[in-house]
Biopython code that builds the backbone (N, CA, C, O; Angstrom):
import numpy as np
from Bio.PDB.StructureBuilder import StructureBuilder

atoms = [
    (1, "UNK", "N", (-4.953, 206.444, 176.965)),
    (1, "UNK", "CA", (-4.379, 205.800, 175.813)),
    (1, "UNK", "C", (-3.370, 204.731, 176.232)),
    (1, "UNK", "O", (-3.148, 203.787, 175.475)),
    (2, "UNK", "N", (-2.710, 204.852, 177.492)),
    (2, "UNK", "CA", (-1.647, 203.961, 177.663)),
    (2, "UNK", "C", (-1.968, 202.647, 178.589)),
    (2, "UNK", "O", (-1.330, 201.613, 178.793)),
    (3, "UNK", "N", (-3.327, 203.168, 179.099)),
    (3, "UNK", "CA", (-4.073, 201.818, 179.483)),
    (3, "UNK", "C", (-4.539, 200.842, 178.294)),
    (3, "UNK", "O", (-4.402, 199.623, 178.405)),
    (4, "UNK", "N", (-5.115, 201.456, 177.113)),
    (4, "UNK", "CA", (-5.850, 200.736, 176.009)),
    (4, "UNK", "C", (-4.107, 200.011, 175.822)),
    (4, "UNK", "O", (-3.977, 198.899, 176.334)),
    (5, "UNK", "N", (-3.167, 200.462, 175.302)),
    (5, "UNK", "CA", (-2.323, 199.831, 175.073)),
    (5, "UNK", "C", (-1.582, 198.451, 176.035)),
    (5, "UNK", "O", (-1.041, 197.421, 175.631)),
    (6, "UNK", "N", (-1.788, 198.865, 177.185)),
    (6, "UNK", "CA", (-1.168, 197.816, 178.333)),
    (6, "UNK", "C", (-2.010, 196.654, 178.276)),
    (6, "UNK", "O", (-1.682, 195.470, 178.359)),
    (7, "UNK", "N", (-3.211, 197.197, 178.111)),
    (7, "UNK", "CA", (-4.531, 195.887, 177.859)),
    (7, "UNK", "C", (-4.519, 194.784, 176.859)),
    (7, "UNK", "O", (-4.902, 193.615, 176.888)),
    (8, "UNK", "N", (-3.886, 195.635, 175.856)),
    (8, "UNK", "CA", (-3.991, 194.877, 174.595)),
    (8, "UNK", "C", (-2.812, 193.948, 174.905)),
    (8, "UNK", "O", (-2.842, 192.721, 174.991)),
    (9, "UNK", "N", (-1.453, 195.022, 175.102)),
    (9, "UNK", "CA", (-0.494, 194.148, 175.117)),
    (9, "UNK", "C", (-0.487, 192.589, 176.071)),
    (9, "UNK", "O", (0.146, 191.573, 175.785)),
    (10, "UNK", "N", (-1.340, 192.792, 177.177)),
    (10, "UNK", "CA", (-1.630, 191.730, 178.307)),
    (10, "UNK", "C", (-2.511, 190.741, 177.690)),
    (10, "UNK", "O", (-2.601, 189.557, 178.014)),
    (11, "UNK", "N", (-3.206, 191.401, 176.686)),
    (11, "UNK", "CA", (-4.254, 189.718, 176.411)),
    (11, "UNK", "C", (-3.211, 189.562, 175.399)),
    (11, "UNK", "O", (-2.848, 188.442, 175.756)),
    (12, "UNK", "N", (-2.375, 189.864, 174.303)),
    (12, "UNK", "CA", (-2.082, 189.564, 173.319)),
    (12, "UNK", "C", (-0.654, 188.385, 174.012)),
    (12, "UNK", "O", (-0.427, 187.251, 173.593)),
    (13, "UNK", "N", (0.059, 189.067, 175.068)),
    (13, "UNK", "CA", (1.115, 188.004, 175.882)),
    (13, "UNK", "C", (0.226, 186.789, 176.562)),
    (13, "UNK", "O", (0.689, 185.650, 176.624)),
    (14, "UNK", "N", (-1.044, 187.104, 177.052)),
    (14, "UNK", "CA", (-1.793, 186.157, 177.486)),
    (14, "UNK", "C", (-1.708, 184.817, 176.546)),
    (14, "UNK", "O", (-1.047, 183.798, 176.742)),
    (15, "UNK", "N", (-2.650, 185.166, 175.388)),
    (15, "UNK", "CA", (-2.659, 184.824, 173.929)),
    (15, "UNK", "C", (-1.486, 183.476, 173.289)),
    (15, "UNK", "O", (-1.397, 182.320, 172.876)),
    (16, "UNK", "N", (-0.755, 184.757, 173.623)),
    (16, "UNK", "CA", (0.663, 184.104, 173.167)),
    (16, "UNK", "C", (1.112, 182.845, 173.842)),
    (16, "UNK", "O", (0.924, 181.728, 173.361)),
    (17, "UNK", "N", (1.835, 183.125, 175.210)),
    (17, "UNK", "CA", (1.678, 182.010, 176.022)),
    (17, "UNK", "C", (0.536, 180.496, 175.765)),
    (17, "UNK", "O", (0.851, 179.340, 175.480)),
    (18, "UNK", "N", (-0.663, 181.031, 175.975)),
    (18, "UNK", "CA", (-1.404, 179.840, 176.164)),
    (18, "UNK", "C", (-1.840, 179.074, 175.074)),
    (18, "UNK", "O", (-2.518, 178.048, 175.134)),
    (19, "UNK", "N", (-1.205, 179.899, 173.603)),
    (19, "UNK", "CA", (-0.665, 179.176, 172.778)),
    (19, "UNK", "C", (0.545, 177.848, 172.958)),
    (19, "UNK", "O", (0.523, 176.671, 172.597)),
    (20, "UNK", "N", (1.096, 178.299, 173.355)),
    (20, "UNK", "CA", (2.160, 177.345, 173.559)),
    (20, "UNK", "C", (2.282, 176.446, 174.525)),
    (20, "UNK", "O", (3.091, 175.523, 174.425)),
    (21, "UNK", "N", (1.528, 176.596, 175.535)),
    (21, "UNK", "CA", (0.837, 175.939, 176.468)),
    (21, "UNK", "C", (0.445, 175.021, 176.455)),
    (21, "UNK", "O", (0.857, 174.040, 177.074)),
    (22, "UNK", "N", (-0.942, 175.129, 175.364)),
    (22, "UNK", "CA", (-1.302, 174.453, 175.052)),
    (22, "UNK", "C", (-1.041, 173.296, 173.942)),
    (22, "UNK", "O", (-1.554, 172.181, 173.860)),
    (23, "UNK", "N", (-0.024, 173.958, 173.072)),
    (23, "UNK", "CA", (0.712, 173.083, 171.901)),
    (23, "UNK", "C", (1.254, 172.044, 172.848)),
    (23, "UNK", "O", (0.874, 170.877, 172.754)),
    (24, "UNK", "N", (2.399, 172.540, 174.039)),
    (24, "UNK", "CA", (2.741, 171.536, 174.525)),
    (24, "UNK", "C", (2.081, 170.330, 175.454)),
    (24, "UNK", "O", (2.547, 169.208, 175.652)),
    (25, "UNK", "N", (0.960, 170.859, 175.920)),
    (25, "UNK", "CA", (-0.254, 170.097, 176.316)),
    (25, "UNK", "C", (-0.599, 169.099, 175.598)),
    (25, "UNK", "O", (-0.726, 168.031, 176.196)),
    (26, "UNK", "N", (-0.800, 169.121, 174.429)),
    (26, "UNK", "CA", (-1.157, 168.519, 173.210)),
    (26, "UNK", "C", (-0.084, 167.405, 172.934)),
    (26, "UNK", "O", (-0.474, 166.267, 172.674)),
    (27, "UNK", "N", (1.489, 167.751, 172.990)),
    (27, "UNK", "CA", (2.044, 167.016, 172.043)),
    (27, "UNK", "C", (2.239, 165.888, 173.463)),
    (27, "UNK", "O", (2.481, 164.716, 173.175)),
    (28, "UNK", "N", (2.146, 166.213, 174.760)),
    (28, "UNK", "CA", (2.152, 164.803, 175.849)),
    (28, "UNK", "C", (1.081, 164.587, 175.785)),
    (28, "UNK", "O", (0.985, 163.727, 176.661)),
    (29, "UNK", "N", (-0.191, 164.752, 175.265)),
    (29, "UNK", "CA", (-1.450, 164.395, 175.642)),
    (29, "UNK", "C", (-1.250, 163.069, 174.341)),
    (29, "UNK", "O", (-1.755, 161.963, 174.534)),
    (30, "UNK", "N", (-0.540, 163.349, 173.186)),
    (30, "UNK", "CA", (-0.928, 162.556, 172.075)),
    (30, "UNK", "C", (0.307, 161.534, 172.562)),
    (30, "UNK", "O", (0.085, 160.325, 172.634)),
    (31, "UNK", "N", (1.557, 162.061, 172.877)),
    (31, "UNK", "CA", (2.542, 161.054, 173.400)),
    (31, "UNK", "C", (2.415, 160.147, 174.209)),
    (31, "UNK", "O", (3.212, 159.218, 174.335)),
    (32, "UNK", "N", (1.108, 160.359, 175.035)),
    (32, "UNK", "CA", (0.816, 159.424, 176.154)),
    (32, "UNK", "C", (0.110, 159.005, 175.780)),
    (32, "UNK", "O", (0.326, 157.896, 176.267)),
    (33, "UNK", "N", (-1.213, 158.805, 174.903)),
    (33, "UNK", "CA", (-2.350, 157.775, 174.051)),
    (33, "UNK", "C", (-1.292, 157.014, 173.063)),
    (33, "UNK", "O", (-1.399, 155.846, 172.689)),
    (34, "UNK", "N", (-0.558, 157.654, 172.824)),
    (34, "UNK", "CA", (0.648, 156.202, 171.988)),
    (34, "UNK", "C", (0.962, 155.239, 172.814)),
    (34, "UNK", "O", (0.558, 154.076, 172.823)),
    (35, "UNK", "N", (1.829, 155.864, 173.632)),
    (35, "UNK", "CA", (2.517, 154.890, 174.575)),
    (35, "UNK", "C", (0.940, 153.938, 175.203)),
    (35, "UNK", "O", (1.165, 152.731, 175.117)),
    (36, "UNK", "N", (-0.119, 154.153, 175.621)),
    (36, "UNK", "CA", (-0.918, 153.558, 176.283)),
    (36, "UNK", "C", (-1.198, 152.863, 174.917)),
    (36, "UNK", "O", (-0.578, 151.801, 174.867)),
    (37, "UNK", "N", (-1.830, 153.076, 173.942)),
    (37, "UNK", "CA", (-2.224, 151.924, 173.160)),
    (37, "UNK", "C", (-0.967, 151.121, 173.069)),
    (37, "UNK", "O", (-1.348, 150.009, 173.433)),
    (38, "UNK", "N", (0.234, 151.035, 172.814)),
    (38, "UNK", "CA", (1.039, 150.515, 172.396)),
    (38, "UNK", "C", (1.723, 149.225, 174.094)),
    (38, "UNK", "O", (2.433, 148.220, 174.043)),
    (39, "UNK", "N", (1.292, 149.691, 174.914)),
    (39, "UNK", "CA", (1.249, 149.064, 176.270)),
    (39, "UNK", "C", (-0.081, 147.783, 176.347)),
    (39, "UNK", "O", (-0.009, 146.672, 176.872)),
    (40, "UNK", "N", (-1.215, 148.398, 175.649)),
    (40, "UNK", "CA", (-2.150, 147.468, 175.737)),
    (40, "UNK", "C", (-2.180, 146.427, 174.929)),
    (40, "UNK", "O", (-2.583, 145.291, 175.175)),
    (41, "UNK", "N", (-1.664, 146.929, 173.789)),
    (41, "UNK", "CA", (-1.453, 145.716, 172.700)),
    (41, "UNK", "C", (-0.499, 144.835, 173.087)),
    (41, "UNK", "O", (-0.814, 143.645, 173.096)),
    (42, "UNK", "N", (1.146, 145.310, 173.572)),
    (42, "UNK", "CA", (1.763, 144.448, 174.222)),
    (42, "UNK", "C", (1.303, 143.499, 175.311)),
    (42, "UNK", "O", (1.780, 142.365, 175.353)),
    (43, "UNK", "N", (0.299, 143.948, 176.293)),
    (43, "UNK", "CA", (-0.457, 143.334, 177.182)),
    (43, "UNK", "C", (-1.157, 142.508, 176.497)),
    (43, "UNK", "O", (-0.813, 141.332, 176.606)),
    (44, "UNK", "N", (-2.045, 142.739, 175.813)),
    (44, "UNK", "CA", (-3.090, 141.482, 175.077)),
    (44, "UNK", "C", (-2.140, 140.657, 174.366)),
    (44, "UNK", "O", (-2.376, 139.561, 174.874)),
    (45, "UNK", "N", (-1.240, 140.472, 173.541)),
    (45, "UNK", "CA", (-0.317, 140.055, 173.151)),
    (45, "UNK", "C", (0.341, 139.160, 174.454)),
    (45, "UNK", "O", (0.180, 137.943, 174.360)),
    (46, "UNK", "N", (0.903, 139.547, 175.388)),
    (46, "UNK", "CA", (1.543, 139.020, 176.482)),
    (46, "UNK", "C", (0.342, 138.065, 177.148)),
    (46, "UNK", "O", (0.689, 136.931, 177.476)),
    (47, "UNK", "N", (-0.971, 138.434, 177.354)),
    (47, "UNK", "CA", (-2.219, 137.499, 177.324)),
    (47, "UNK", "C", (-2.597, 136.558, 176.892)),
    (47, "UNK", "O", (-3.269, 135.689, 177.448)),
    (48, "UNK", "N", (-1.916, 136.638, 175.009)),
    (48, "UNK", "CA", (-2.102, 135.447, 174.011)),
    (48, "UNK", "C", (-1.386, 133.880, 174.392)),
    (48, "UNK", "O", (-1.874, 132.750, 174.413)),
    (49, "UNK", "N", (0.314, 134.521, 174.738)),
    (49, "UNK", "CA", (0.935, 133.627, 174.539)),
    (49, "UNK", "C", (0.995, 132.719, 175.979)),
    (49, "UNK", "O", (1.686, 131.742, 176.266)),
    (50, "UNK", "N", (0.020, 133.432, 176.722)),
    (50, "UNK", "CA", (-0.285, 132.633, 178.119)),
    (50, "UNK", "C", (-0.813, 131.744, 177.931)),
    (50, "UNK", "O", (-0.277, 130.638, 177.997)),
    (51, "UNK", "N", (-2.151, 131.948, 177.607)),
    (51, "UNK", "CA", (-2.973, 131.146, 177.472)),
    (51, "UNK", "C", (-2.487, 130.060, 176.174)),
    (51, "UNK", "O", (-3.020, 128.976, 175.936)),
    (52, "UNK", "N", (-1.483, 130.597, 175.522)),
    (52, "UNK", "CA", (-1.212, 129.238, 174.622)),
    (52, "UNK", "C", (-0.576, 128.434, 175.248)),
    (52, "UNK", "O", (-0.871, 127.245, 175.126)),
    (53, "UNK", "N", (0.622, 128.881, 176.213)),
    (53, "UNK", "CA", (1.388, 127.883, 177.034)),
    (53, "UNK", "C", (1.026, 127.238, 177.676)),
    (53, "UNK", "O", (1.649, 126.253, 178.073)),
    (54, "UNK", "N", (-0.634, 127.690, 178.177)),
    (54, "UNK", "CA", (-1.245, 126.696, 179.704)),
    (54, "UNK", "C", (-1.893, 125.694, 178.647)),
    (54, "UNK", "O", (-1.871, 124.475, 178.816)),
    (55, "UNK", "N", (-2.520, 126.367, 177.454)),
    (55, "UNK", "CA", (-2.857, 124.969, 176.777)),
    (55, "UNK", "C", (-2.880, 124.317, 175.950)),
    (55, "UNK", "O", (-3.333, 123.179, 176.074)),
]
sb = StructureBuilder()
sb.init_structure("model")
sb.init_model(0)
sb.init_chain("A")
sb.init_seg("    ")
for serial, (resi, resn, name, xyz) in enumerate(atoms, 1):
    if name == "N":
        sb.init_residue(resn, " ", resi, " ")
    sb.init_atom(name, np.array(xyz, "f"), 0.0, 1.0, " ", f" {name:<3s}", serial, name[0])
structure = sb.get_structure()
C-alpha cells in the first residue's frame, strides 16, 4: 500500500513540476518570437532608409 502511494505521489510531483516547466518554457519561447519579429522589422526598416539615402 505504501508503494501505490509513493508512486502516485512521484508522478503527481513529476506532473506538477513539468507543469511549470513548461509554462516557463513557453513564456521565453513567446518572449523571444517577439523580440525576433520586432528585430526584423527594425532591420527591414533600417534596409528602407538605406536604400533611400543611396538613391
Amino acid at each position: 500500500m505504501n508503494t501505490t502511494y509513493f508512486f502516485i505521489g512521484l508522478f503527481t510531483g513529476i506532473s506538477v513540476s513539468a507543469f511549470f516547466i513548461g509554462k516557463e518554457l513557453y513564456k521565453y519561447y513567446t518572449k523571444y518570437t517577439v523580440q525576433k519579429k520586432q528585430l526584423d522589422r527594425i532591420l527591414k526598416l533600417n534596409d528602407k532608409f538605406k536604400k533611400f539615402k543611396v538613391a
